[in-house]
Structures are given as structure tokens and as C-alpha cells.
N, C-alpha and C positions, 0 to 999 in steps of 0.2 A: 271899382264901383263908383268914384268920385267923377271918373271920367268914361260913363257908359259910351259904348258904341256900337253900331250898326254891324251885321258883317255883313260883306260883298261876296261874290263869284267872280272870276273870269269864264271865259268861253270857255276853258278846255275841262272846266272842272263841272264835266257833266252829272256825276251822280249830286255832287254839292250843291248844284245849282236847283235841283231838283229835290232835295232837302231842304234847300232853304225855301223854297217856297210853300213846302209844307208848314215848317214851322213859323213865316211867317202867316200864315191862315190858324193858327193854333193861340200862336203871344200877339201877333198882330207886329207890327213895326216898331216895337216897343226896346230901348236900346235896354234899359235897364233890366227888363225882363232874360236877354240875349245875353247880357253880364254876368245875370244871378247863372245861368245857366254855365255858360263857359267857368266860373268859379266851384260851383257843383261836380263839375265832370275833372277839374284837375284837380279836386280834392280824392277823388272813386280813383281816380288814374293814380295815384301816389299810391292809394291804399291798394291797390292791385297789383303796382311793383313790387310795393313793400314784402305783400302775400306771394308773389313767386319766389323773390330772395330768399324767403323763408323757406318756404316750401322745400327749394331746392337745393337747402342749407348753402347758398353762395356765401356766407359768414360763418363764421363761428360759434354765433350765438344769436337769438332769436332779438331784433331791434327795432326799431322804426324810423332808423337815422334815416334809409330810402324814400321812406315817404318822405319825412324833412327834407332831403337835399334837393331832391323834386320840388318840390314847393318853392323853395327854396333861390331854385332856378327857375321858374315861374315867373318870380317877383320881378326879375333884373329889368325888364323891358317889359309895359302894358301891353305892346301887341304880342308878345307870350300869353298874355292872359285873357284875352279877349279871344268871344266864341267863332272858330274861324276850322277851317278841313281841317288842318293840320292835327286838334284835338280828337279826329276821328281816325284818321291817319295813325296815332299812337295807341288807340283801343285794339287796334288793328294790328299794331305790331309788336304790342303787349301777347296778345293772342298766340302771334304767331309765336314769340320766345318762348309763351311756357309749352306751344306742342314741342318744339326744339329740346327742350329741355324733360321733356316727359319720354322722349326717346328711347333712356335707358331703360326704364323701368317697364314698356310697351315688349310683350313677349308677338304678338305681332304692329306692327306701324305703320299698316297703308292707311289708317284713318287716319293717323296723325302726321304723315306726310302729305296727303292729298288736302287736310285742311288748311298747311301753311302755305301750298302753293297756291287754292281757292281765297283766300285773305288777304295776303300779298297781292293779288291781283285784283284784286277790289279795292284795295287802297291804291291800287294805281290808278282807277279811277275819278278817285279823290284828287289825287296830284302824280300827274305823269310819270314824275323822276324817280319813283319808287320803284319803275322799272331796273334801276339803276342797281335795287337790292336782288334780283334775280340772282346773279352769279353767286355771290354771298348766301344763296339755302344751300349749293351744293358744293362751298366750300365748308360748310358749317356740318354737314353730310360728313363729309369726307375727316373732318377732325373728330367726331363725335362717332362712328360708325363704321363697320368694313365697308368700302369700297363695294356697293351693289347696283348695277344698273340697273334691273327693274326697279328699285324703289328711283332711282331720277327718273323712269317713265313716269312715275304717279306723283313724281311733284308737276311735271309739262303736264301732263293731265289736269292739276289740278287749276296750274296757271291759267289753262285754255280754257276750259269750263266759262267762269263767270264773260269772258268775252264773246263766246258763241250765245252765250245766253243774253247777253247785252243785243248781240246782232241781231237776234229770229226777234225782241220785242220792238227793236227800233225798225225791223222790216216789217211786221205785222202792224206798224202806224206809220209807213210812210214816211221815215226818219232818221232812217241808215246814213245819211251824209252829214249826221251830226259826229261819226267818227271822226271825219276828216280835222275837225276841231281837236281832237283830242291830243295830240304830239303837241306839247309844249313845253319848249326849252328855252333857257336866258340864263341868266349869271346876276344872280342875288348879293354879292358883293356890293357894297356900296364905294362910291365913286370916290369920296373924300369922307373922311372922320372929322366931324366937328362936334362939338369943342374935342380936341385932343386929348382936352386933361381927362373929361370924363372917361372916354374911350379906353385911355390907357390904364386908369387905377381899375378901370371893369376888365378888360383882359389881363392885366395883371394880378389882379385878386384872383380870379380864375386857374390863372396860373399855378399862382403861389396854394392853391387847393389842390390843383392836382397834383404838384410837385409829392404835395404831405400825399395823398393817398397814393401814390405808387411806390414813396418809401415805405409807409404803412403795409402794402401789398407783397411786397419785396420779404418782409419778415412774417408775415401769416402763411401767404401760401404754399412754401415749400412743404409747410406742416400738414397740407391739405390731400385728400386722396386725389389721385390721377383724375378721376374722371371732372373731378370740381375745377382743377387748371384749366382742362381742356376745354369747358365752359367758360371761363375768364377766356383763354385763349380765344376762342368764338364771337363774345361779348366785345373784346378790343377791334377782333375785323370789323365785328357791324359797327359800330363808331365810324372808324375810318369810312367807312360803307355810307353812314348817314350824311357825314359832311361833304359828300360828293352829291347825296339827294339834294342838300339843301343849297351849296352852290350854284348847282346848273339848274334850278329851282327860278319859274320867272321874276322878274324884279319887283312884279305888281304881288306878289303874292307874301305879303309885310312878314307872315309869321312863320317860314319857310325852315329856319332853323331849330323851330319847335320838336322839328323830328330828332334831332339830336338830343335830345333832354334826358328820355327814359333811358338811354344807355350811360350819358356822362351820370346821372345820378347815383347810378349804379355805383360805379367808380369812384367817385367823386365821394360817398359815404366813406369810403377805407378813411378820410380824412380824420374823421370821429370817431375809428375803430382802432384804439391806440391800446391794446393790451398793458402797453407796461406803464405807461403815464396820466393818470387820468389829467394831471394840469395841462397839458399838450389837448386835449379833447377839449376842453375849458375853454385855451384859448384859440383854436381853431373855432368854435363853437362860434364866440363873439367877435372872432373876425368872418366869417360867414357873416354874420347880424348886420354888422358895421357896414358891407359890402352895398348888401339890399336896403339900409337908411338911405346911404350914400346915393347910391341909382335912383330910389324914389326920389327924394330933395335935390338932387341936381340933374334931374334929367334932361336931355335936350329938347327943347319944342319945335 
């Protein structure tokens, strides 16, 4: 909020471009306005993980560590937190996790198959690489579910949808060659890491969190019913899944690894889910704190 700012579009990110310019007609060019917002919406995003976690008891006990660890991860870097796709991108793949997750309990699921492939493909929209997530609903399918090829008809149904519907409106205004824009790839990687030092205590504090939550995870879940593992099991591909979005993610597009967020926080909670210690949660806790002081006062400019 101390360092409000504008967000931008590239060319390919046609629906975005075309939200922003609503909302600029709404707040006006106003950066602070575009801050209060982006702050708003990953506050509702925390609360919305937090509520599937729950929901779908991926814990053991009812918490709000998720919202925190989100937040949390948020903090680490301002162009995280600044109003930019990628925060619609996550609305979007929030959505899609809890139809994923609503699965079992669905005595029939083409609605809630054919929703995650219409979503998923709207966020690809937003930012191209998300196509990247396709393969990933029908391995998510295949661990959660018998083996059924007509339900992978109705997720490619649902994925084709919003793009036919994109085409007959961009043909109905004479504007169909605004697809040609849309395939956008680059390597979000940055070239060199300066300063190092900071670089390294932020990946390495990272680190050292997940190390704890996957020991932490290592001693809960066995305790866990099948179908909850095989949700973790799911949850871990799309990770893997995300960091391939946000790599091959163009370089102009600053908040690219935002997509990775709602799932490392997932994860990344086990940290503060320390059943048999609560001083171990204590000081996890305040090394979390220390982390995001650390990032704000020594960031790099």
C-alpha cells in the first residue's frame, strides 16, 4: 500500500486486457485504488483455501494456518501483492480444486467435470501457460476416480466451450485475429539473482518450511483415510504442474509465480501442524515472521 501501483496487460492476455479497461472506467487510473483491491481479493483468496481445507478435512482439525501461510506467501515479494491476472488466475483454480475435490461425494459429476475444464480454460485466457495444467485434470481423474472415458469427454468439452465462445464473439465484431496473439511463451526465470544474500535466506527460509511440513506430513498422514492421501497425492502433481505455468510464463509478466501460491500454502501449513509439539509450531511460527520482516526491509529495488 506504501508502494501503490498501476497493473499492465501484455497482448496475449486478452480477457485481462479487457478487464482492465473496465475497471479502469470504474476506479479510474487510480494506483491506490488497484492496491486497496488486489489486498482485498488475496485476503477472500486465503479465506477460500482456508474453507476448502476444511471442507474437505485435508487436516485433522479445523484451522486457519492456510489462510495464514497464504498471506503469508503473499508478503515475500510486492509484485505478489499487487492487482495483476495472476490473482484471477487463482480464483479460478481455487474453483477448479474444490470441483476436484467434490468428486467423491457427486453420485453423478458431469457438472463438476465439465466445470473444471470451462474454468481451466478461461484462466488460460488470463495467462496462456495454464494450458500447461490440462494434462494434470486427467491425471488428477485417474488418481481420484475409475478410469472413465466419457467423463474425459466432458472435461475436452468443457475446455472447448469457452474458446468457441470466445471465437463466434470476436467473429461477430470483426476481431478473430486477436487469437493469433494469444500463444504466449518465455522463461520467467531471471537471469542473475542480485543481491544473493537476500535471494538465498528467501529460498532458503522456504526451504527450511517445507523441509518441516513434509516431516510434519510424513507423521499425520498415514493416519489419514485413503481418499484424503490421494488428494495430497493430486495436490503435490499440481505444484509440480504450477511451476512449469509459471516458468515457461512470459518474463514481462512480474507476478507469474503467483500461481504457485494456493497450492505451496497448502503444504506449506503441515509446518504449524505439529500434533505432538506445540513449541516446534511457536517456533516455526516466528521463523515464518522473521522471513517476511526480512523480505520487506531488505528488498531489492
Amino acid at each position: 500500500m506504501a508502494h501503490a501501483s498501476l497493473p499492465t496487460a501484455v497482448d496475449a492476455q486478452i480477457l485481462y486486457s479487457a478487464l482492465l479497461q473496465l475497471l479502469y472506467y470504474i476506479f479510474g487510473k487510480t494506483a491506490f485504488a488497484f492496491s486497496s483491491l488486489a489486498v482485498i481479493l488475496i485476503y477472500v483468496q486465503a479465506i477460500c483455501l482456508n474453507a476448502i481445507a476444511v471442507k474437505y478435512r485435508l487436516f485433522n482439525q479445523s484451522t486457519y494456518l492456510v489462510a495464514f501461510t497464504y498471506i503469508i506467501l503473499t508478503a515475500l515479494h510486492p509484485v505478489l501483492s499487487y492487482f495483476n491476472a495472476q490473482l484471477i488466475v487463482n480464483f479460478l483454480l481455487l474453483f477448479a480444486i474444490h470441483e476436484l475435490l467434490q468428486l467423491k461425494q457427486s453420485h453423478s459429476p458431469n457438472k463438476q467435470l465439465f466445470n473444471i475444464g470451462f474454468v481451466l480454460s478461461i484462466a488460460g485466457f488470463f495467462q496462456f501457460t495454464v494450458v500447461f495444467l490440462i494434462p494434470f485434470i486427467f491425471i488428477a481423474l485417474a488418481i481420484l476416480r475409475p478410469i472413465n472415458v466419457r467423463e474425459y469427454f466432458i472435461v475436452i468439452i468443457g475446455l472447448l466451450m469457452p474458446l468457441y465462445m470466445l471465437f463466434v464473439i470476436l467473429f461477430c465484431i470483426n476481431q478473430e485475429a486477436v487469437l493469433r496473439l494469444w500463444p504466449d511463451l518465455g522463461i520467467s526465470l531471471p537471469s542473475q539473482l542480485r543481491p544473493a544474500v537476500y535471494y538465498l535466506i528467501l529460498f532458503g527460509g522456504i526451504f527450511v518450511l517445507l523441509v518441516r511440513s513434509i516431516y510434519n506430513m510424513q507423521a499425520i498422514l498415514p493416519k489419514a483415510p485413503i481418499y484424503i492421501r490421494r488428494c495430497w497425492i493430486m495436490l503435490t502433481i499440481l505444484l509440480f504442474n504450477t511451476l512449469v505455468v509459471a516458468v515457461f510464463t512470459d518474463k514481462q509478466i512480474q507476478a507469474a509465480w503467483m500461481v504457485c501460491l494456493p497450492i505451496l500454502a497448502l503444504i506449506l501449513a503441515h509446518t504449524f501442524v505439529n500434533e505432538r509439539s506445540n513449541k516446534m509450531n511457536l517456533i516455526s511460527f516466528y521463523f515464518a515472521f522473521a522471513i517476511v520482516i526480512f523480505c520487506q526491509i531488505f528488498l531489492p529495488l
